[in-house]
DRENTORDO-486891 format. One record per residue (C-alpha): residue number from 1; x, y, z. Coordinates in nm, 2 decimals. Each point is the difference from the previous one (the first is absolute). Layout:
residues N
  num       x       y       z
  NUM       X       Y       Z
...
END
This chain:
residues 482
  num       x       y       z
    1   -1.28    3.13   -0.41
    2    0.25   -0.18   -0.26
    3    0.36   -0.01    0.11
    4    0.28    0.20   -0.17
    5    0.12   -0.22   -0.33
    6   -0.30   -0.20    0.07
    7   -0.21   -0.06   -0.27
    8   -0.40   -0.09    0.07
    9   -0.20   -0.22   -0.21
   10   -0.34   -0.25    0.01
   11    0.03   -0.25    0.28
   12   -0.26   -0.30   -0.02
   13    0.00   -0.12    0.34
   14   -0.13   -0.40    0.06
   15   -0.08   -0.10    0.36
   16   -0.31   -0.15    0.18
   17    0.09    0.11    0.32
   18   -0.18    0.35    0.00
   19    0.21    0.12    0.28
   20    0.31   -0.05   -0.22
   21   -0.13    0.17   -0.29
   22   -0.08    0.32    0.21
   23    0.30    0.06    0.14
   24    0.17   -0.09   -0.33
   25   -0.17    0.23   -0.22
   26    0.01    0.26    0.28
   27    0.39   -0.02   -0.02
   28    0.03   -0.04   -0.36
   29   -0.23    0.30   -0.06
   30    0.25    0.20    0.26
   31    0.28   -0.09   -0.24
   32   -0.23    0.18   -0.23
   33   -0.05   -0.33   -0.23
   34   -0.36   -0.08   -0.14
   35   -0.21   -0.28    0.14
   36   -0.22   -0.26   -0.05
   37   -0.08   -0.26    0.22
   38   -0.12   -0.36   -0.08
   39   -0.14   -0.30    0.26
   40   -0.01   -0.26   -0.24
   41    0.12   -0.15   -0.34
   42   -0.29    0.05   -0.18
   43   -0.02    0.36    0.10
   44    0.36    0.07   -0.08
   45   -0.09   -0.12   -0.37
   46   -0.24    0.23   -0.01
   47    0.22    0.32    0.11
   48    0.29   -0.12   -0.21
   49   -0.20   -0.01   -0.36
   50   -0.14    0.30    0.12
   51    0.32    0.16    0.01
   52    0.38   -0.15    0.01
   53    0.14    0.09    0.34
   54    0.38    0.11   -0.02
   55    0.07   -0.19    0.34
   56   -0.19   -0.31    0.15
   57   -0.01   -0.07    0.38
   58   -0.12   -0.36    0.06
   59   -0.10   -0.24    0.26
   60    0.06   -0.39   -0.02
   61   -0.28   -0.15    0.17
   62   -0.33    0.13   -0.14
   63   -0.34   -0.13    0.00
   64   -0.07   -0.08   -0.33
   65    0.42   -0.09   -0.08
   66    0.32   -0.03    0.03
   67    0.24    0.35   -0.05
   68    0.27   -0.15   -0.09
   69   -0.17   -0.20   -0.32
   70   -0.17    0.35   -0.05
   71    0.33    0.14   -0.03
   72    0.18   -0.25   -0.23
   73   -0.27    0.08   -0.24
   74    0.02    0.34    0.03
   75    0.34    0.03   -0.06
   76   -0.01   -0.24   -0.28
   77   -0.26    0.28   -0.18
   78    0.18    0.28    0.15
   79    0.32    0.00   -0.02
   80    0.07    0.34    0.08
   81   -0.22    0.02    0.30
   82    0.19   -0.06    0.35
   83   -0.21   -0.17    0.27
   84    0.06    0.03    0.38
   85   -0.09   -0.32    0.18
   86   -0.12    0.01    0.38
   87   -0.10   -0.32    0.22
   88   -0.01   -0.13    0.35
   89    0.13   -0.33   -0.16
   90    0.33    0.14    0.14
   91    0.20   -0.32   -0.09
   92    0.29   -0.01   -0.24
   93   -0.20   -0.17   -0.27
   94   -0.23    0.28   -0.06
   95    0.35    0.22   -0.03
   96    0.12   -0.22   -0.24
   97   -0.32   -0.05   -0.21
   98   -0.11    0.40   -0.02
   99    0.33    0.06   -0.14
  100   -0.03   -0.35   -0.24
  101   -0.31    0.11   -0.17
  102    0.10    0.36   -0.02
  103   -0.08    0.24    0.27
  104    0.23    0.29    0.04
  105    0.01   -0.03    0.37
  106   -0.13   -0.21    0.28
  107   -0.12    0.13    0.30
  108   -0.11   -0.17    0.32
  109   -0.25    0.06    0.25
  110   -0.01    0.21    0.21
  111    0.17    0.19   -0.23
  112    0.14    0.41    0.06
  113   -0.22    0.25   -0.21
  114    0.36    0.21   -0.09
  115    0.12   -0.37   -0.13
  116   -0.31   -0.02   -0.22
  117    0.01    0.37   -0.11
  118    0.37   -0.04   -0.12
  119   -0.05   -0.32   -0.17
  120   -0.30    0.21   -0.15
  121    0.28    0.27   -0.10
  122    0.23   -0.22   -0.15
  123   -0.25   -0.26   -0.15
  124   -0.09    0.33   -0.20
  125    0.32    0.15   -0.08
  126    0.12   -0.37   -0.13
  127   -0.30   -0.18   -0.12
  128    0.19   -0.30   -0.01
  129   -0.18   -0.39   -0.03
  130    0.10   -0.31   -0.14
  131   -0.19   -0.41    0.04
  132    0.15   -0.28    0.09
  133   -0.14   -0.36    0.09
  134   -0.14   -0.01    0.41
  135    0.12   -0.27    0.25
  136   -0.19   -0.27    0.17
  137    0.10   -0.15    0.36
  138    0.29    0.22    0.03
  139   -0.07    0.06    0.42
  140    0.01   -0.37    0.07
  141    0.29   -0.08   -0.23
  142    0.17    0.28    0.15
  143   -0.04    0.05    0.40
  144    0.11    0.38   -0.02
  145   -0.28    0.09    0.26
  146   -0.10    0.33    0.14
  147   -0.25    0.30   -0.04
  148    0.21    0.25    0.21
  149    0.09    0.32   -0.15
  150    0.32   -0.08   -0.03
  151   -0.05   -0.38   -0.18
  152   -0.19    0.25   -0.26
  153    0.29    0.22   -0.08
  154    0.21   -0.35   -0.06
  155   -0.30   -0.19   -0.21
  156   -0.02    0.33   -0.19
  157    0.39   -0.03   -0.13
  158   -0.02   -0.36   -0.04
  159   -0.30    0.07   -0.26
  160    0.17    0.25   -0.18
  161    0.35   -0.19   -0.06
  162   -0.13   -0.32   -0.09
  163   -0.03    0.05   -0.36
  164    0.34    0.13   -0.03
  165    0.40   -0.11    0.09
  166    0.09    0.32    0.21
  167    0.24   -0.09    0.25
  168   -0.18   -0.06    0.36
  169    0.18    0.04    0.33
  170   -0.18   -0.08    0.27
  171    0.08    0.11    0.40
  172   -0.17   -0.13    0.31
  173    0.07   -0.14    0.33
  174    0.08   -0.42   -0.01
  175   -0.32   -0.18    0.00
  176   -0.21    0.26   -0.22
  177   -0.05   -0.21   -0.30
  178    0.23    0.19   -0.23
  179    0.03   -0.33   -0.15
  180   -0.39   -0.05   -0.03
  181    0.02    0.32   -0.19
  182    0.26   -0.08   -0.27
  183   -0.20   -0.33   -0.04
  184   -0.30    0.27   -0.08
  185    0.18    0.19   -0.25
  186    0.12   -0.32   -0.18
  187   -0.30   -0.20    0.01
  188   -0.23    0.29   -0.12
  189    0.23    0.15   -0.25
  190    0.07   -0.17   -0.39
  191    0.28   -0.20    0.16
  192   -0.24   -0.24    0.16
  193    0.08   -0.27   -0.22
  194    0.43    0.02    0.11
  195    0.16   -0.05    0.30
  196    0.02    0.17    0.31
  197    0.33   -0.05    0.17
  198    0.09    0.13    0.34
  199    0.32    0.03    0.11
  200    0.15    0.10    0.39
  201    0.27    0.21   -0.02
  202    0.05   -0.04    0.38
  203    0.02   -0.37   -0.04
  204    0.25   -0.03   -0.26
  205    0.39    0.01    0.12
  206    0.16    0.28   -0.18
  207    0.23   -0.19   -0.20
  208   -0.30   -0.19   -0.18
  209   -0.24    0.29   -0.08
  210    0.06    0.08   -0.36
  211    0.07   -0.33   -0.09
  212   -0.38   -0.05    0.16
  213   -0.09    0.26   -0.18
  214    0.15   -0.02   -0.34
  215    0.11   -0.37   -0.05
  216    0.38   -0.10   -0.05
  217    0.18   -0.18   -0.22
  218    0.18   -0.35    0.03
  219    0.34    0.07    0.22
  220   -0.08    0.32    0.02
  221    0.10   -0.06    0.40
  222    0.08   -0.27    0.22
  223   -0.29   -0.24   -0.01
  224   -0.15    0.08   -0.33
  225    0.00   -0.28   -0.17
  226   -0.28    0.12   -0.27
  227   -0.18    0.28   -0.10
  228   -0.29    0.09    0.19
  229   -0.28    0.29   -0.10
  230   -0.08    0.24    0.27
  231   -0.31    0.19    0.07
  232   -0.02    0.25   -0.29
  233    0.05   -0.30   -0.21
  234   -0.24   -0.22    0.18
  235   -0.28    0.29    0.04
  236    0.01    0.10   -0.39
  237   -0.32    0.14   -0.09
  238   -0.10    0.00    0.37
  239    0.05    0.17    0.29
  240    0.31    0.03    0.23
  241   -0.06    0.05    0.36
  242    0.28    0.17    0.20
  243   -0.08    0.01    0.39
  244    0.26    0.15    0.27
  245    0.13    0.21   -0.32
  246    0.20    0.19    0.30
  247    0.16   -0.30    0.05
  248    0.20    0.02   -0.28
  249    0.37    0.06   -0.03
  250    0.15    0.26   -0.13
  251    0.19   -0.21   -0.32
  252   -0.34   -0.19   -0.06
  253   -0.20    0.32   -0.05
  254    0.26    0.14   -0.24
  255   -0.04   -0.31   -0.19
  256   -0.43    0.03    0.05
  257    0.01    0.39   -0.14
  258    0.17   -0.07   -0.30
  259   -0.26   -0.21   -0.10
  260   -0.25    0.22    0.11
  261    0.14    0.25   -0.24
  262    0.08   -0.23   -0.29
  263   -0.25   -0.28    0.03
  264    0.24   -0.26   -0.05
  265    0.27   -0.20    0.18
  266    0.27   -0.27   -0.02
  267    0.06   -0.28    0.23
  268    0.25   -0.05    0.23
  269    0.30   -0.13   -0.21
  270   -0.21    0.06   -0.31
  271    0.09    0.26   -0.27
  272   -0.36   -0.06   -0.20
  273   -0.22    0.30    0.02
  274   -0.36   -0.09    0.12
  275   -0.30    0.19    0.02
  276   -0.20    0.07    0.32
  277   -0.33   -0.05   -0.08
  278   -0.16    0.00    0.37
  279   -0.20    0.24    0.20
  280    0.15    0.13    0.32
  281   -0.12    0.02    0.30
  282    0.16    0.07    0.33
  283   -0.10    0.02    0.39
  284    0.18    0.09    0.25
  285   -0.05    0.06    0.41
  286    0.28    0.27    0.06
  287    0.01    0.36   -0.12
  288    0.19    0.04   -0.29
  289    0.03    0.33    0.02
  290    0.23   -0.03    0.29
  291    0.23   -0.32   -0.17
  292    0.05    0.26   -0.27
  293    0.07    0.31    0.23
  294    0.27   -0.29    0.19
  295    0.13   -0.11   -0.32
  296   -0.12   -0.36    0.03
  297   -0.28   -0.01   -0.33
  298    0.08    0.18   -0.31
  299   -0.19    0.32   -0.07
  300    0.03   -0.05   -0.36
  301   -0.15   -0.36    0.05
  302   -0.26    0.13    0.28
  303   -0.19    0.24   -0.29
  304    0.00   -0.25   -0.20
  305   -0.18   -0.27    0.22
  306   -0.25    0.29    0.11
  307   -0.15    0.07   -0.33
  308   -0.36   -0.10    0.20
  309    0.03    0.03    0.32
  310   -0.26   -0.22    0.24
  311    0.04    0.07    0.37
  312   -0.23   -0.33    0.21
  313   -0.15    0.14    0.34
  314    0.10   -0.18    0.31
  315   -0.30   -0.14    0.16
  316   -0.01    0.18    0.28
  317   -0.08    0.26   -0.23
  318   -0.29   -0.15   -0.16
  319   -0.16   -0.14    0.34
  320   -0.38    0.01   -0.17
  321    0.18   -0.29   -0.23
  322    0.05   -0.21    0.23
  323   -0.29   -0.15    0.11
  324   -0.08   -0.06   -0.40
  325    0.35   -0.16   -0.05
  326    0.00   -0.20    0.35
  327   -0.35   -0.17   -0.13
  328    0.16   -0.07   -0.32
  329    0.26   -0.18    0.17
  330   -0.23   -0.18    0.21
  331   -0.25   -0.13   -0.36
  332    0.33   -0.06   -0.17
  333    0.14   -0.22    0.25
  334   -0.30   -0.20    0.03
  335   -0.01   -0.03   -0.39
  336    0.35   -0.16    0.05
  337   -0.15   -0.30    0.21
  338    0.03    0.18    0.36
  339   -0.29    0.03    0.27
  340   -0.22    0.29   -0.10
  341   -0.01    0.23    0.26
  342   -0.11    0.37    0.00
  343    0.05    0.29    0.29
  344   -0.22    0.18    0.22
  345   -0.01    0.35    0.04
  346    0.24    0.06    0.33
  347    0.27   -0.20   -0.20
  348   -0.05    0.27   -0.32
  349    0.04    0.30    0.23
  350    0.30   -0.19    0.14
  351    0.14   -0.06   -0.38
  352   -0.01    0.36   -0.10
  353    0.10    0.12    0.30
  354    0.36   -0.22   -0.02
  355    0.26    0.21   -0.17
  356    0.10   -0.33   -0.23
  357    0.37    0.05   -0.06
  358    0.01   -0.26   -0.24
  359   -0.27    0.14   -0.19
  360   -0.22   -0.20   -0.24
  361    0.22   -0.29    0.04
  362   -0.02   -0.01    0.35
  363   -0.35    0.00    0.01
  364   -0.09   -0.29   -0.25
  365    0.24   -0.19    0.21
  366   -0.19    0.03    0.34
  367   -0.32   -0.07   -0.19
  368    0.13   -0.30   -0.14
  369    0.13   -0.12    0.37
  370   -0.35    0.08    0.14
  371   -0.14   -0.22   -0.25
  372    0.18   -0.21    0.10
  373    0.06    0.00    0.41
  374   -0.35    0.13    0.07
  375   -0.26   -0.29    0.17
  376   -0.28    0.27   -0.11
  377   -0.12    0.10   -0.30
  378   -0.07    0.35    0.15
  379    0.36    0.16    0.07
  380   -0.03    0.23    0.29
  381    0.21    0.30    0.11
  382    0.21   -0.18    0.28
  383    0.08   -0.30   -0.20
  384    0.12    0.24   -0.29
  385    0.23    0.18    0.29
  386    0.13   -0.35    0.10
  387    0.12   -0.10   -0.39
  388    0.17    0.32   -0.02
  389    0.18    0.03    0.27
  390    0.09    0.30    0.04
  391   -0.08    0.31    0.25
  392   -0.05    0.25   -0.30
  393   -0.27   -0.30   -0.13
  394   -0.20    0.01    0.36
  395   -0.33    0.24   -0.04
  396    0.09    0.31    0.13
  397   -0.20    0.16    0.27
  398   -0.33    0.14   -0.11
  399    0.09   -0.17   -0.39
  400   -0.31   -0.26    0.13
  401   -0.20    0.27    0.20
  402   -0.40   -0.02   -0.13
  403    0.05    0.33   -0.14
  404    0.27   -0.09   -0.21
  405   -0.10   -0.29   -0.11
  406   -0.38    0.15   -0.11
  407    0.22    0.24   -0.18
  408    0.20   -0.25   -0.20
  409   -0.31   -0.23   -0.06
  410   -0.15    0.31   -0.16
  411    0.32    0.10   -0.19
  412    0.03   -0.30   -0.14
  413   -0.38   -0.06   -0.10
  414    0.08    0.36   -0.13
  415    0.27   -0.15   -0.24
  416   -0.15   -0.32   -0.09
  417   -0.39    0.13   -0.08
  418   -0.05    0.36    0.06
  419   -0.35   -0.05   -0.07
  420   -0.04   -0.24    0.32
  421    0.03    0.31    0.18
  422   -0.35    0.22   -0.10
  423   -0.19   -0.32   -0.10
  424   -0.18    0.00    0.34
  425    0.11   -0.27    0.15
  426    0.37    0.13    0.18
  427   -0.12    0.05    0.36
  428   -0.20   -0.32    0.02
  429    0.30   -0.15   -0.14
  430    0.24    0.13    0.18
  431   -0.18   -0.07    0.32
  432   -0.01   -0.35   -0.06
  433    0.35   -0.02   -0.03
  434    0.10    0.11    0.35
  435   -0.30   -0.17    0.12
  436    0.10   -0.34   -0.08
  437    0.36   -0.05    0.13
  438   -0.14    0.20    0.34
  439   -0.27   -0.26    0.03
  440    0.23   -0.30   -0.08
  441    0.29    0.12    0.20
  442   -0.24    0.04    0.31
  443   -0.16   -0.34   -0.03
  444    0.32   -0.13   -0.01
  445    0.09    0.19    0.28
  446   -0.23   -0.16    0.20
  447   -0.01   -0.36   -0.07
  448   -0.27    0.05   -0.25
  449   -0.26    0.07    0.24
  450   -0.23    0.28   -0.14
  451   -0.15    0.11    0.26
  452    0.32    0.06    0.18
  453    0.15    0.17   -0.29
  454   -0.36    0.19   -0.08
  455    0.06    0.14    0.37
  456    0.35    0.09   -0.06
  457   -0.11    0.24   -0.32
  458   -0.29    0.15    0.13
  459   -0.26   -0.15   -0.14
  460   -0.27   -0.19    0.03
  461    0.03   -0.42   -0.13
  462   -0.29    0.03   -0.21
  463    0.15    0.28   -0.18
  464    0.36   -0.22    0.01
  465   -0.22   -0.27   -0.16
  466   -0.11    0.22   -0.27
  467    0.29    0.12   -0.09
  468    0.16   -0.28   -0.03
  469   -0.31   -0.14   -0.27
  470    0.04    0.34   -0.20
  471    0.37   -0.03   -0.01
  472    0.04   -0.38   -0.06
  473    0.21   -0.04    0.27
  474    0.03   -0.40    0.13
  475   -0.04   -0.05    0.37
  476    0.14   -0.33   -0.07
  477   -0.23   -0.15    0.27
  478    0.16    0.20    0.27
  479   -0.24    0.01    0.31
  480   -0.24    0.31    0.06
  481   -0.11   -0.03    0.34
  482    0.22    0.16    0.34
END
């Protein structure tokens, strides 16, 4: 049944996944739109010259293609059609691209069926599109990593202000990347090609800020012996970064609005009108809201900063990131000429189960010490505990239990390749896993002598013997008799 001031209308659904075009039409067809459903490229040709959909639904990854080309071409002939993008490529480059070559919205997966059916609704009641060229590399050139929910909501924003010069203020505990995420809005947007200036307002002593920001003149105070440009002259064309924007003083932001308002300023000492031609974008780690309710940030300035607002999830937030971002760390540091090391799967659980008050930051700074510091190139949980330091870093009790830790082994096969999980293979797998470090750790236990240790577990040493052929495991010469 259609929703009131809901329109229906044709949707051409494109998905080889058969269980997601099920329970997509099924919801659509609730909505009381009409559906057709598509596993492949060449069969959504067909449907579409059969008849022109007023709403496509597509996958990225297909068996015969890639969506999002599908889509660029579709658009391109279309103009007028809107197309709904979905993909398990949850990373900020598929964001950016579905809304580069068109799409009217991006959704990731798993994705909510009332997010789809009003993206449906107003795909239809705007029919909105437009092309534009698609990006290459854009993940490694910029390390804004993450397929939590709430790393979509953020890509999603990014992909949708790039191609224009609204004002961006962005909020987030320190250690974030709000910075990482201005960077993203420059280096993606048609301001590549200027520069990207950051400026601290934290850092500067009060006295200097708007000559930092807007230049001064020769004697225009004590020490000025020539004219200098400041920021909004040195970022023309570009962007201009302003982090710790609550920072500010009250006489600077009076200064800051009034250009905001008119688009141009004068130096300090100057009296020659020059125009601002800089993007804006501003960060900050306190709550504005309440510097405006104490009278320390200008209201009239705070609306104006908050055009687009981006809010950055502290990590403890998005702990099914971590693991993702703390291997990142890990190739990235060994790309940068440090030992490459990787970690097993008691120092993950211990990762996500840390609270990281310094956030992102934090965390690519103990990866780059245990790239350093550790003698192995396997970084357990204890040695992790040791480089942090800190009780709140120790594993809680029961984080390392066996049932948690088969839980977050599944979980995070779950995340990485869903498919793993009905190809077969899981419980073999799985088995092995727990196996292996039992067996070791009981050799080791007892001086490498298997038939001690095959005693200890239960069994019998020809079946220790075995297991350690069908698991690869190295004696390393240790003795087998009593």
């Amino acid at each position: 049944m259609s929703r009131p001031g809901s329109r229906s209308g044709n949707v051409l659904v494109l998905d080889d996944d058969s269980a997601i075009r099920t329970v997509v039409a099924h919801a659509l067809r609730r909505a009381g739109h009409r559906v057709t459903t598509t596993a492949s490229l060449a069969e959504f040709n067909r449907e579409l010259r059969a008849a022109m959909p007023d709403v496509v639904v597509s996958d990225v990854v297909l068996p015969d293609g890639n969506g999002l080309d599908m889509v660029a071409g579709l658009v391109q002939a279309y103009p007028q059609l809107p197309v709904i993008v979905l993909s398990a490529q949850n990373t900020l480059t598929t964001a950016v691209r579905a809304t580069e070559v068109g799409a009217y919205d991006y959704l990731p997966k798993p994705f909510d069926l009332d997010d789809l059916t009003r993206a449906v609704d107003g795909a239809l009641a705007r029919q909105g599109g437009g092309t534009a060229e698609a990006l290459e590399d854009a993940d490694r050139a910029l390390p804004l990593i993450g397929r939590s929910p709430a790393m979509q909501d953020v890509y999603r924003v990014i992909a949708r202000v790039i191609s224009n010069d609204l004002t961006v203020l962005i909020s987030g505990e320190s250690g974030t990347g709000k910075e990482l995420v201005a960077h993203a809005i420059h280096d993606l947007g048609p301001r590549a090609h200027a520069p990207f200036l950051a400026i601290n307002m934290a850092a500067i002593p009060r006295e200097l800020i708007e000559a930092e920001l807007f230049g001064h003149e020769r004697g225009a105070f004590t020490g000025a012996q020539a004219r200098s440009a400041g920021r909004f002259e040195q970022a023309a064309g570009g962007t201009l970064f302003l982090d710790e924007i609550g920072d500010m003083p009250l006489e600077a932001q009076t200064r800051l609005l009034r250009v905001l308002q008119s688009g141009e300023f004068t130096t300090v000492g100057g009296a020659r009108t020059i125009r601002a031609d800089v993007r804006i974008v501003a960060a900050t780690n306190r709550d504005l809201n309440a510097l405006v309710q104490s009278g320390q940030f200008r209201e009239d300035l705070f609306y104006r900063l908050n055009v687009v607002p981006v809010t950055l999830p502290a990590l403890r937030e998005r702990r099914q990131d971590i693991a993702l971002l703390a291997r990142h760390f890990l190739d990235r540091a060994a790309e940068n000429g440090l030992p490459r090391k990787r970690l097993d799967e008691a120092a993950i659980v211990a990762l996500e189960a840390h609270d990281w008050p310094g956030n992102v930051r934090e965390l690519e700074n103990i990866m780059r010490r245990l790239a350093v510091l550790s003698r192995d190139e396997v970084i357990g949980a204890g040695e992790l505990g040791s480089v942090i330091g800190m009780p709140s870093a120790a594993v809680p009790v029961g984080a390392l239990d066996l049932d948690s830790a088969v839980r977050a082994r599944l979980d995070r096969i779950a995340r990485e390749d869903p498919r793993e999980l009905d190809d077969g293979t899981i419980y073999e797998r799985i088995i092995a896993e727990v196996e292996r470090p039992l067996i070791e750790a009981m050799l080791a236990r007892h001086g490498g002598n298997q038939l001690r240790a095959a005693r200890a577990m239960g069994i019998n040493r020809n079946t220790l013997r075995k297991r350690l052929d069908t698991l690869g495991i190295d004696p390393g010469g240790t003795a087998d008799g009593g």
